[in-house]
DRENPAZA-699821 format. One record per residue: residue in three letters; x, y, z of N, C-alpha, C, O in turn. Coordinates in steps of 0.2 Angstrom, whole numbers, padded with zeros to 4 digits, always signed. Example, Ala and Ser with C-alpha at 12.3 -4.5 7.8 and 13.67 -1.06 7.14 Angstrom:
<nodes>
ALA+0066-0028+0039+0062-0022+0039+0066-0016+0039+0071-0017+0042
SER+0064-0011+0035+0068-0005+0036+0064+0000+0039+0067+0006+0040
</nodes>
This chain:
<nodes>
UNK+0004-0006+0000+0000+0000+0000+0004+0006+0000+0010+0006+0003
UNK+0003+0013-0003+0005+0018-0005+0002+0023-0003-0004+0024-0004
UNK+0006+0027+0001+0002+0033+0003+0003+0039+0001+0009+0040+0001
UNK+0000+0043-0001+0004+0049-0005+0003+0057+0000-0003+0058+0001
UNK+0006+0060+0002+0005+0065+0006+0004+0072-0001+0008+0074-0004
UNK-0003+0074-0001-0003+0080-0005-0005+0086+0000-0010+0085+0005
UNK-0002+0090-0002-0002+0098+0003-0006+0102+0000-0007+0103-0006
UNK-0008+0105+0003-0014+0111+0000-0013+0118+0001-0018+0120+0004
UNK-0009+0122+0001-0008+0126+0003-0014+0132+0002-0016+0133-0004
UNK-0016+0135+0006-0020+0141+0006-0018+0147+0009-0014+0147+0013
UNK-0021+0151+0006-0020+0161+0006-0023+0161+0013-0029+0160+0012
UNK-0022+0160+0019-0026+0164+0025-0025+0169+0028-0027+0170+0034
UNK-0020+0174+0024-0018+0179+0025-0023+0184+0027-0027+0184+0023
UNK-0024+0188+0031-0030+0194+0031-0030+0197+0024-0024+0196+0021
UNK-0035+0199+0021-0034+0202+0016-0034+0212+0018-0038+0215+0021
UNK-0030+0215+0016-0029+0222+0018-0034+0223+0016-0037+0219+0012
UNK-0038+0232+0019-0042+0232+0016-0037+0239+0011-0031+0241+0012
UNK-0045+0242+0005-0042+0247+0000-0043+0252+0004-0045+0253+0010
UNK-0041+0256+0001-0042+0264+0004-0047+0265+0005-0048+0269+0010
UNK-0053+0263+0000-0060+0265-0002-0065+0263+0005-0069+0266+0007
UNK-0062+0255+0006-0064+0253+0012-0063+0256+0018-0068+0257+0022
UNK-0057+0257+0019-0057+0261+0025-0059+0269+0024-0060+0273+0029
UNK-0060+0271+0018-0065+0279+0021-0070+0276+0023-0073+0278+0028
UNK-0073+0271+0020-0081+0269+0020-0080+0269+0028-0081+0274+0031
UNK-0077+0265+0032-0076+0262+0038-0077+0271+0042-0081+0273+0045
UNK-0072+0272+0040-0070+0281+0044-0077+0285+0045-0080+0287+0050
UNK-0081+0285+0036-0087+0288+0039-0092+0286+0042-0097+0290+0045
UNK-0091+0279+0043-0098+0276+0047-0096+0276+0056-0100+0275+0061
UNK-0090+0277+0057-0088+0278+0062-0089+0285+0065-0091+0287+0071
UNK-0087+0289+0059-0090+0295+0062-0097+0298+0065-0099+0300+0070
UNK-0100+0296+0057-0110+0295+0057-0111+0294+0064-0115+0297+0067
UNK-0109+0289+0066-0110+0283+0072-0109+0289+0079-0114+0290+0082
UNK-0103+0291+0080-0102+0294+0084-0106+0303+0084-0108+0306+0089
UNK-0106+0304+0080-0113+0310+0079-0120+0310+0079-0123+0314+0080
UNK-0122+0301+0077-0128+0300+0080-0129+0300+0087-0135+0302+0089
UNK-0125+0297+0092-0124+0296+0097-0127+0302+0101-0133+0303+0103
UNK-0120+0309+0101-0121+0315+0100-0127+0319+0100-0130+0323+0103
UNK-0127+0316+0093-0136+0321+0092-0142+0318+0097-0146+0321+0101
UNK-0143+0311+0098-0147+0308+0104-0145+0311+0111-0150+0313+0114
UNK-0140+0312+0112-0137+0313+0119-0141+0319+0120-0145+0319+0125
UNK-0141+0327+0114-0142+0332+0118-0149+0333+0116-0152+0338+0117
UNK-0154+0326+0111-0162+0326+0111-0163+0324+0118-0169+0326+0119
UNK-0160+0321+0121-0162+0318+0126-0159+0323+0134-0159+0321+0139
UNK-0157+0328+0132-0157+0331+0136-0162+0338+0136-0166+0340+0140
UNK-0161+0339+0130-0170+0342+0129-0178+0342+0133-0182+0346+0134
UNK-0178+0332+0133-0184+0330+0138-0184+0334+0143-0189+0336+0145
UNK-0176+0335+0147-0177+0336+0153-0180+0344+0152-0179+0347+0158
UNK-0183+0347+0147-0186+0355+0150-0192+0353+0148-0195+0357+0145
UNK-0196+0345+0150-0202+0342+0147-0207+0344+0154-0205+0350+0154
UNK-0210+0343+0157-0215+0343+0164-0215+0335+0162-0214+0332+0156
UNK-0219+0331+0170-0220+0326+0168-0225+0322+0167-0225+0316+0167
UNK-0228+0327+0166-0235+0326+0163-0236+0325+0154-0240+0323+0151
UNK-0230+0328+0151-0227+0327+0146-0225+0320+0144-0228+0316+0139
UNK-0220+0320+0149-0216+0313+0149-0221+0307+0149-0220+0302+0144
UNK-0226+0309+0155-0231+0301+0153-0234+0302+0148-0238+0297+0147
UNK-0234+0307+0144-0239+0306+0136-0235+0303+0132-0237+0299+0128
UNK-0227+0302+0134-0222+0299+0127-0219+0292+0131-0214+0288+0129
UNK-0222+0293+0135-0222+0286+0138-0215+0284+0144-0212+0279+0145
UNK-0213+0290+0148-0208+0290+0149-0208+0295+0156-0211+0300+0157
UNK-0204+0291+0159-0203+0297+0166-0195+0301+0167-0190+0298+0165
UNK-0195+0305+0171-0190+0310+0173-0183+0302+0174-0178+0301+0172
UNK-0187+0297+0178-0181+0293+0182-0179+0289+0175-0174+0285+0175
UNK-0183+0288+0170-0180+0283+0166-0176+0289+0163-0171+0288+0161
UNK-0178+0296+0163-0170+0300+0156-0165+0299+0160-0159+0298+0157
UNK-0164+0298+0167-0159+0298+0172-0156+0291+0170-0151+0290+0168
UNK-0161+0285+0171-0156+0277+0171-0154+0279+0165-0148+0276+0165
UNK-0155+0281+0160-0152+0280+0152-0146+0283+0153-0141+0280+0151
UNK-0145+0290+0156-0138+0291+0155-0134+0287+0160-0129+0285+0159
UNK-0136+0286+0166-0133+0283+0171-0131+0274+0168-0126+0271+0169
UNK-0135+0271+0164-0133+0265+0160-0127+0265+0156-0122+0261+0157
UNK-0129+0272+0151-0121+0274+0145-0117+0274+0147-0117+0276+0153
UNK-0110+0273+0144-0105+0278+0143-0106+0283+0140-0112+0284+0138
UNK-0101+0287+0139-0101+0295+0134-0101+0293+0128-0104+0297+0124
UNK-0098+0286+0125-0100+0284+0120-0105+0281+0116-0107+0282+0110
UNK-0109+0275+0121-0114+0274+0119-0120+0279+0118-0121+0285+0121
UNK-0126+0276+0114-0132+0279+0112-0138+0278+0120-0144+0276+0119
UNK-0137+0280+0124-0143+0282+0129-0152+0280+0126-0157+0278+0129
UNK-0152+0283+0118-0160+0281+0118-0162+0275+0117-0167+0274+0118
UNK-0157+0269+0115-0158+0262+0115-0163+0262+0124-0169+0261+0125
UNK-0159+0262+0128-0161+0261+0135-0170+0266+0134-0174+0262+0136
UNK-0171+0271+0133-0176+0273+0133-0183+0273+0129-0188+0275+0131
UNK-0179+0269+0123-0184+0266+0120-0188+0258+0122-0194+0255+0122
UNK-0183+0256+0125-0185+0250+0130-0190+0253+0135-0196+0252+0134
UNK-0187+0256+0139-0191+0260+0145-0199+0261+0141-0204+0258+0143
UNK-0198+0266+0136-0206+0266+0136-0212+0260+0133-0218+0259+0135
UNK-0208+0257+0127-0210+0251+0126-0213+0246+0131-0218+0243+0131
UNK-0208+0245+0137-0212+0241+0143-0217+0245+0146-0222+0242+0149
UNK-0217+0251+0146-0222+0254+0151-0228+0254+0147-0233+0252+0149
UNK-0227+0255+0140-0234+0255+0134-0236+0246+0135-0242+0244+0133
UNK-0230+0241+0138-0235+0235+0139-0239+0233+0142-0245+0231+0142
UNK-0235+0236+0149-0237+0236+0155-0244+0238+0159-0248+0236+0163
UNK-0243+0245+0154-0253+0249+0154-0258+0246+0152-0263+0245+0155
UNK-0255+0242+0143-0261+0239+0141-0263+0232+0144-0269+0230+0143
UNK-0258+0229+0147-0259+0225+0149-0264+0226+0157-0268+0222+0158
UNK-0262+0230+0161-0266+0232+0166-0273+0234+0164-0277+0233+0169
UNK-0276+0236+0156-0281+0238+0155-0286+0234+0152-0292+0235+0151
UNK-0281+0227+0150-0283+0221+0149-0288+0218+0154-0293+0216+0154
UNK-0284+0220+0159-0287+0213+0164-0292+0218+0170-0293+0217+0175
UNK-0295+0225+0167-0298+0227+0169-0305+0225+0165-0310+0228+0168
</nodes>
């Protein structure tokens, strides 16, 4: 019996990326980070809301507080806030459910 060793070599090399890719990369980074930005001082805004306000958009003074207090400076805070009101809109219907 005969065994033959055949080798295979492959490219596993990272492939660099083009210039083109990394602007793309550069401006989505940016974007990213001025979206951040632009939510951070909408969501500072709320705060000259009354809280009578707040419960119309489904939201109280303490959830604008946990959102930042969650983030970093780099993260998006309204993730956290879109949750917050979301549960509260389940929460109500649910309580008016069972009424």
């Amino acid at each position: 019996m005969r065994t033959t060793d055949r080798i295979l070599e492959l490219d596993c090399n990272p492939a660099t990326r083009t210039f083109s890719q990394r602007l793309v990369a550069g401006f989505a980074t940016l974007a990213s980070v001025l979206r951040v930005f632009r939510n951070r001082m909408e969501i500072n805004a709320l705060h000259e809301l009354d809280d009578n306000q707040l419960r119309d958009i489904g939201l109280s003074r303490a959830d604008l507080d946990a959102a930042f207090l969650a983030s970093t400076f780099f993260e998006d805070p309204s993730d956290q806030l879109t949750r917050s009101a979301r549960n509260r809109g389940r929460n109500s219907l649910h309580r008016l459910n069972q009424d």
